[in-house]
Backbone as numpy.savetxt, mean C-alpha at the origin, in Angstrom:
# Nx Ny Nz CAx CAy CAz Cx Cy Cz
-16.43 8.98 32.80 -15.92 8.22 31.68 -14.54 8.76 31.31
-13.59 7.91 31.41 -12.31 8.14 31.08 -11.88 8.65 29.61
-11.32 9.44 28.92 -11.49 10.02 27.76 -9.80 9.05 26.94
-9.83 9.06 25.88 -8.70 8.45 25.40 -7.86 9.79 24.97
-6.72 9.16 24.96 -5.63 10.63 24.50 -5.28 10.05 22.87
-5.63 11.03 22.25 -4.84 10.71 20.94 -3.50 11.03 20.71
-2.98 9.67 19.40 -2.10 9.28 19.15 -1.23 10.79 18.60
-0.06 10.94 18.33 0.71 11.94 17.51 0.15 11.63 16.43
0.33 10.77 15.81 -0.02 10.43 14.23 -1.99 11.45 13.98
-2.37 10.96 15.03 -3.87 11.21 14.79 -4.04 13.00 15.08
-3.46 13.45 15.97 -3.15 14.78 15.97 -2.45 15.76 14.98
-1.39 15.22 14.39 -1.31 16.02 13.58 -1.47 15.37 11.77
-2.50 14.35 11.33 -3.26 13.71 10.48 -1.94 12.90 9.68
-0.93 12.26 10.18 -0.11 11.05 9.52 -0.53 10.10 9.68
-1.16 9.23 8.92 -1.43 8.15 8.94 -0.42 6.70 9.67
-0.61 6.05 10.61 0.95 5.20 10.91 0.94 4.04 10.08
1.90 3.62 9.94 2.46 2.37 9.23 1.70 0.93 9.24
0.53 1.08 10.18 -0.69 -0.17 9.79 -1.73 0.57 9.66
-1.99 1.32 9.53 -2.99 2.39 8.58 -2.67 2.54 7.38
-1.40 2.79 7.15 -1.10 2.87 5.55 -1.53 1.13 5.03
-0.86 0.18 5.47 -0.60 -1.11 5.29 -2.23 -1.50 5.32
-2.82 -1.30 5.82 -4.25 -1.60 5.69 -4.84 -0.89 4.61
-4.34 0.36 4.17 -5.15 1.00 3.17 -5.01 0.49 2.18
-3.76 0.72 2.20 -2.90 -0.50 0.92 -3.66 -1.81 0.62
-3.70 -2.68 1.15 -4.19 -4.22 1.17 -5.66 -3.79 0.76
-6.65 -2.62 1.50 -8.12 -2.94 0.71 -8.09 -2.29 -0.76
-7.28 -1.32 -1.00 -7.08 -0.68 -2.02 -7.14 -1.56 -2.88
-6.00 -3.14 -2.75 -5.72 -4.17 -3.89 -6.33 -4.97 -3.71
-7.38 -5.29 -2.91 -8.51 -6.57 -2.67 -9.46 -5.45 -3.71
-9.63 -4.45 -3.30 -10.75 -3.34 -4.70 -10.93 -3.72 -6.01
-8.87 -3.37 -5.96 -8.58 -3.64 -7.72 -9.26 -5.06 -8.03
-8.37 -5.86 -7.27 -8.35 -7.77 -7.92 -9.90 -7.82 -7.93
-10.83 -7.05 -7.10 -12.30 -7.59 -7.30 -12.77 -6.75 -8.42
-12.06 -5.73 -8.69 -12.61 -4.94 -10.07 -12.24 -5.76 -11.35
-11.07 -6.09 -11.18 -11.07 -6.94 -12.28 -11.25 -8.47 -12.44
-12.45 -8.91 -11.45 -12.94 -10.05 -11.49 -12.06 -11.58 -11.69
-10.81 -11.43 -10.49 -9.97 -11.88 -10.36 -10.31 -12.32 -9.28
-10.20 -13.98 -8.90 -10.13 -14.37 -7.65 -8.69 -14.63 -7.00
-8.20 -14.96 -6.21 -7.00 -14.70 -5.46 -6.44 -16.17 -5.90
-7.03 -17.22 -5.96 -6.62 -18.57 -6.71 -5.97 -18.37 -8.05
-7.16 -17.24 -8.74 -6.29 -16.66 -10.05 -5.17 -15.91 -10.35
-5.00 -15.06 -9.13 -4.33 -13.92 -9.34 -2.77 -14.72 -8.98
-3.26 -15.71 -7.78 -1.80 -16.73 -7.10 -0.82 -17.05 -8.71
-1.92 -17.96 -9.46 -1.75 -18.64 -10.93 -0.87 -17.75 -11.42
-1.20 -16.27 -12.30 -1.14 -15.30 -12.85 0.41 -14.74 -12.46
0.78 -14.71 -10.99 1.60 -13.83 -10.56 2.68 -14.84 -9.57
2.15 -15.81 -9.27 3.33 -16.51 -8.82 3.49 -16.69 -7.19
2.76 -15.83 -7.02 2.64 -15.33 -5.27 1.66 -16.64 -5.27
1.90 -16.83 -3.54 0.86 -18.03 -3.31 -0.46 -17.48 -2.74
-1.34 -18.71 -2.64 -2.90 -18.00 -2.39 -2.80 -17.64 -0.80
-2.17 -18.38 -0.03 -1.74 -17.86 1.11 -1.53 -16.45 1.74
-0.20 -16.18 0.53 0.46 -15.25 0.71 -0.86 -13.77 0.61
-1.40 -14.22 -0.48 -2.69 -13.15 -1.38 -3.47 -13.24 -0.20
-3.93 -13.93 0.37 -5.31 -14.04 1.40 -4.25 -13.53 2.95
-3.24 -13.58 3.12 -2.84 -13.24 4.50 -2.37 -11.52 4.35
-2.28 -10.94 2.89 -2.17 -9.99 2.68 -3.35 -8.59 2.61
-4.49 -9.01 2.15 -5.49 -8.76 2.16 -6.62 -8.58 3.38
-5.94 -9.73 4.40 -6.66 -9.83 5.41 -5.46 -8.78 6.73
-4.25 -8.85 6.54 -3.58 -8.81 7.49 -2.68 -6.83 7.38
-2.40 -7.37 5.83 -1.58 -6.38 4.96 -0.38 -6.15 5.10
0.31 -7.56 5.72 1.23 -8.15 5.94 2.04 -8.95 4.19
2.69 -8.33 3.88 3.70 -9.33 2.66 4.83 -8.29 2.37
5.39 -9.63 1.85 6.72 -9.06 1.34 6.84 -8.06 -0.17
7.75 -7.53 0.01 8.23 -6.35 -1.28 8.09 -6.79 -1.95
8.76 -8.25 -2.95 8.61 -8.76 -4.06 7.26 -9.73 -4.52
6.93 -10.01 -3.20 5.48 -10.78 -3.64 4.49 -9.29 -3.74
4.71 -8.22 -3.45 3.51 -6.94 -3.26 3.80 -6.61 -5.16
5.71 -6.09 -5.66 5.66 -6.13 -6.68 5.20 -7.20 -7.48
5.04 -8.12 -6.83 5.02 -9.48 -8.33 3.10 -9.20 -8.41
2.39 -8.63 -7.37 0.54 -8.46 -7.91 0.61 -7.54 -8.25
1.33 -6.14 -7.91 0.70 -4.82 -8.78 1.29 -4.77 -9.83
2.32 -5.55 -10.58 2.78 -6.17 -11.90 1.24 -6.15 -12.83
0.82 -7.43 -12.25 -0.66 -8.09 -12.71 -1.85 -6.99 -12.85
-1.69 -6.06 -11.72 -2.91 -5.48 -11.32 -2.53 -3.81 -12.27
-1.86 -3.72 -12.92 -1.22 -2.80 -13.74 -1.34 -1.34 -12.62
-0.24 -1.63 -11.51 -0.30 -1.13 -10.80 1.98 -0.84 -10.28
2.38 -1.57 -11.43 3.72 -1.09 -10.76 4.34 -0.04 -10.72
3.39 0.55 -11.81 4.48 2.04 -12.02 4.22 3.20 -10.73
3.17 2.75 -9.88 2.97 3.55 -8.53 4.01 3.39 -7.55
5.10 1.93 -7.53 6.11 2.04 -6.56 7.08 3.05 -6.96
7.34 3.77 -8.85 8.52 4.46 -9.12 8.23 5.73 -8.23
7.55 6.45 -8.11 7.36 7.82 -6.85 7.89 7.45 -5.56
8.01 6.06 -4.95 8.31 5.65 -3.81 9.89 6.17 -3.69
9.85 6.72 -2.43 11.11 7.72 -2.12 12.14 8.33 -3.13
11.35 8.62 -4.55 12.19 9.68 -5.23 12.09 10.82 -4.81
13.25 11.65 -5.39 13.45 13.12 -4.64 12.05 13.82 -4.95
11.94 14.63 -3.79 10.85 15.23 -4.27 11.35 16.56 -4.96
10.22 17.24 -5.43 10.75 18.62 -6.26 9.69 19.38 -5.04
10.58 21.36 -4.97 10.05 22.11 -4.42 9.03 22.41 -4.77
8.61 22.74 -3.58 6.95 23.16 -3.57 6.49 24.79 -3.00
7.71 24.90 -2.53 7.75 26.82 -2.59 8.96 27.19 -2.40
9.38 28.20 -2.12 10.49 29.15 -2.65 11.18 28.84 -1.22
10.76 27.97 -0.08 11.82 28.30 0.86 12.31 27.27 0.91
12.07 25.53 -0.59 12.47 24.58 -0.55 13.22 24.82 -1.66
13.23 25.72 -2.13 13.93 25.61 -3.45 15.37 25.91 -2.68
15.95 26.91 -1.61 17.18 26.98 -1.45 17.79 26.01 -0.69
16.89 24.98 -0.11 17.51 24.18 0.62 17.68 22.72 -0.28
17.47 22.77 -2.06 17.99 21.67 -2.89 19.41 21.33 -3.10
C-alpha cells in the first residue's frame, strides 16, 4: 500500500488557505444557525444575496465586502480589526527587531 506524503502545511500544523476558508464558512453557518436566522433572512437583513450566502457556506468562496456586510449582522465585525495589524512582541528577541 502506497503511503501518502504530507503536505508542508500539515507537517509543520499551518492550516492552508481552503482550510482556513472552510473553517471560516462553518464557523458562520454555526453563528446564523445560533441565531435562528435562515440565509433568506440573513440575504434580507444584510443585502448579500441568498446565492451569494448559500455558495459561501457551502463552498467558502465570497467576496470581502459581502463576508463584511454578514459579520456586520452576525455581530461579528470587530474580528476583521486584528486582521493584519502589527503584532506586539511576544519575547525579548522580538522586541529588538520592532
Amino acid at each position: 500500500m502506497k503511503r501518502r506524503v504530507p503536505t508542508l502545511e500539515e507537517l509543520i500544523g499551518i492550516a492552508s488557505p481552503d482550510e482556513v476558508r472552510k473553517k471560516i464558512a462553518d464557523r458562520f453557518r454555526l453563528r446564523r444557525k445560533e441565531r435562528k436566522l435562515s440565509r433568506k433572512k440573513l440575504s434580507l437583513l444584510s443585502g448579500v444575496s441568498y446565492a451569494s450566502i448559500r455558495r459561501f457556506e457551502e463552498t467558502g468562496n465570497i467576496s470581502l465586502n459581502s463576508l463584511l456586510l454578514l459579520a456586520s449582522k452576525l455581530d461579528a465585525l470587530s474580528d476583521f480589526d486584528a486582521l493584519f495589524a502589527k503584532r506586539r512582541p511576544t519575547n525579548i528577541d522580538e522586541v529588538g527587531k520592532v
